[in-house]
N, C-alpha and C positions, 0 to 999 in steps of 0.2 A: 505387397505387390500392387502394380498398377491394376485399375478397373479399364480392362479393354470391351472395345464396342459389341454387343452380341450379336450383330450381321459378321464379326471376326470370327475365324478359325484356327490363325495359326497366329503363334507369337514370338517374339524373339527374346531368350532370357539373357540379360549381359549379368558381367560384374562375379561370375563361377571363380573358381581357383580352378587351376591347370593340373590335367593326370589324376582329377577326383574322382570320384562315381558319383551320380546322382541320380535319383527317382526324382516324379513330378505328379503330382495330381493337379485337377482343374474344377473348380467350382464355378457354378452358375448364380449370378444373384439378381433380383428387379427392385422395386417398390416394396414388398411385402417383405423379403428377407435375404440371407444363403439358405443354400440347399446344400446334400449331402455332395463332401468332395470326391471326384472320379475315383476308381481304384487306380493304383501307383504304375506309372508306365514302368516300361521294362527299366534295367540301370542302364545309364547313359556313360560312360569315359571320354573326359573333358583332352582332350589334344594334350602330348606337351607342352611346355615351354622350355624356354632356359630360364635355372634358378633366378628368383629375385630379388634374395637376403641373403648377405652372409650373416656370419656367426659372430654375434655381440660381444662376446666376452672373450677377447684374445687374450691370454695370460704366459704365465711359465716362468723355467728358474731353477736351481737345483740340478739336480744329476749329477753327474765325474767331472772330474777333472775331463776337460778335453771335450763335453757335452754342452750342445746349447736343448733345453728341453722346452718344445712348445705345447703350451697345453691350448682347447677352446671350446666353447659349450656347443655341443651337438647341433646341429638345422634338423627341426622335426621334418618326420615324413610328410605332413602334408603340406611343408614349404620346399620340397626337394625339386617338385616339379615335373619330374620324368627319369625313366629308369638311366640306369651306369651313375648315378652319383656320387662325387666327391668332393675331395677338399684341394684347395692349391697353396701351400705353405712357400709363403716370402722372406727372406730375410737380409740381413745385411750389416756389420759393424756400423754402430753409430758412424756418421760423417764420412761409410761408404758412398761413392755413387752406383755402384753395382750388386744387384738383385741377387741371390741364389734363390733359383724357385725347385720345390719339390711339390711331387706329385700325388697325392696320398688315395687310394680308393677305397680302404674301407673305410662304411659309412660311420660303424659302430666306434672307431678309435676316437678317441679326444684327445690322442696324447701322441706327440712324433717325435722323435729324436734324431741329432744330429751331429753325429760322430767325426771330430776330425783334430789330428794330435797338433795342430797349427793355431786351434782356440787357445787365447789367454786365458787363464780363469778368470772369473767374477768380470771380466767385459759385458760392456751395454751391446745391442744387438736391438735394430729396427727388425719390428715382425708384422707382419698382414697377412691375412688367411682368405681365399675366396673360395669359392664352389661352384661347381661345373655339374652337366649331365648330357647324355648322349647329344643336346640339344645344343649343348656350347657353354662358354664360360660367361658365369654370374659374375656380381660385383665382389669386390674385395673390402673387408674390413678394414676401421680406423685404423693407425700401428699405433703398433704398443711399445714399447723396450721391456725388452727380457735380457737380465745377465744370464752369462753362460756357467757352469759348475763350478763350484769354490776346488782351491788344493789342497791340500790338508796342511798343516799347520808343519813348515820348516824347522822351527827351533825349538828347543826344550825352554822351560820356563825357568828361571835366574833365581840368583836369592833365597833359594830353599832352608827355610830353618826348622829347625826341631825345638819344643819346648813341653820338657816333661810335667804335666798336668798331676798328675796322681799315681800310684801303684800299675796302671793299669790303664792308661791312658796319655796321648801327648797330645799338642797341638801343633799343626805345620801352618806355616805360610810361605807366598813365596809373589813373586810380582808378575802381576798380569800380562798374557801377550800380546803385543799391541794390535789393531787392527791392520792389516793390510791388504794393497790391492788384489790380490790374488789368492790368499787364504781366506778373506772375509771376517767377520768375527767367531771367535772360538765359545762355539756352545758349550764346552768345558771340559775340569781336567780328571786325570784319572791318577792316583796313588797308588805305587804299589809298594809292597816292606820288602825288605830285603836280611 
């Protein structure tokens, strides 16, 4: 801290964060040294503001068919700013011009979802997330592209063959499903006997 003049009484502290608490003590010094620091004023509550970070890490992907899911890493409480805060979730089909904004209040969620049976699967989707508090809306993050939820897999797979290995054993194969737009790639298959 600055050394202010000791004919001064009163000072003016800048550079706080907004909606914190803070104590303050004050010390005396000359030539010879410091002396013992005041005891701690009462807590001080710094004014709101409006938020002035959003949230770094816009993500998401996965979910149903018919889901676009956003995920984003939390704004700590002591960048929130001031009480009622939240998030503002943007979104938009790549090479929309038009926004959907939702509204989300609770603080704790990191995850929103977005239901609606007109999503194509595996679609790219512009997303930006901002934050708001009783004080107004903060800035809004980078965007990101989030696909929206894969479909599950249309066709049965071809070519199925059987090859008897031993007493007690066969081997199958059969040919892969090809990747596509809307089903994504297939994490894989399942056998059953019949």
């Amino acid at each position: 801290p600055e050394v202010i003049n000791g004919r001064t009484h009163k000072a003016t502290v800048v550079d706080l964060s907004p909606w914190v608490e803070y104590e303050f003590r004050v010390v005396a010094s000359n030539g010879v040294g410091i002396g013992e620091p005041s005891r701690p004023s009462a807590l001080l509550k710094t004014k709101a503001a409006v938020p002035a970070v959003a949230p770094m890490t816009v993500s998401g992907g996965g979910g149903s068919r018919s889901e676009l899911v956003i995920t984003r890493e939390p704004v700590s409480e002591e960048l929130q700013n001031g009480e009622g805060f939240g998030y503002i979730i943007m979104f938009r089909p790549l090479g929309s011009a038009t926004w959907t904004k939702a509204v989300v209040a609770s603080v704790e969620s990191s995850k929103y979802v977005y239901r609606n049976e007109s999503i194509t699967p595996l679609s790219p989707f512009e997303v930006k997330v901002g934050v708001y508090n009783n004080e107004g809306e903060g800035p809004l993050s980078s965007i990101s592209i989030v696909y929206s939820g894969e479909d599950e897999p249309r066709t049965a797979p071809t070519g199925v063959s059987a090859l008897s290995v031993s007493a007690a054993a066969a081997e199958l194969s059969w040919q892969p499903l090809a990747w596509t737009q809307h089903t994504g790639r297939v994490l894989g298959y399942e056998v059953s006997m019949g």
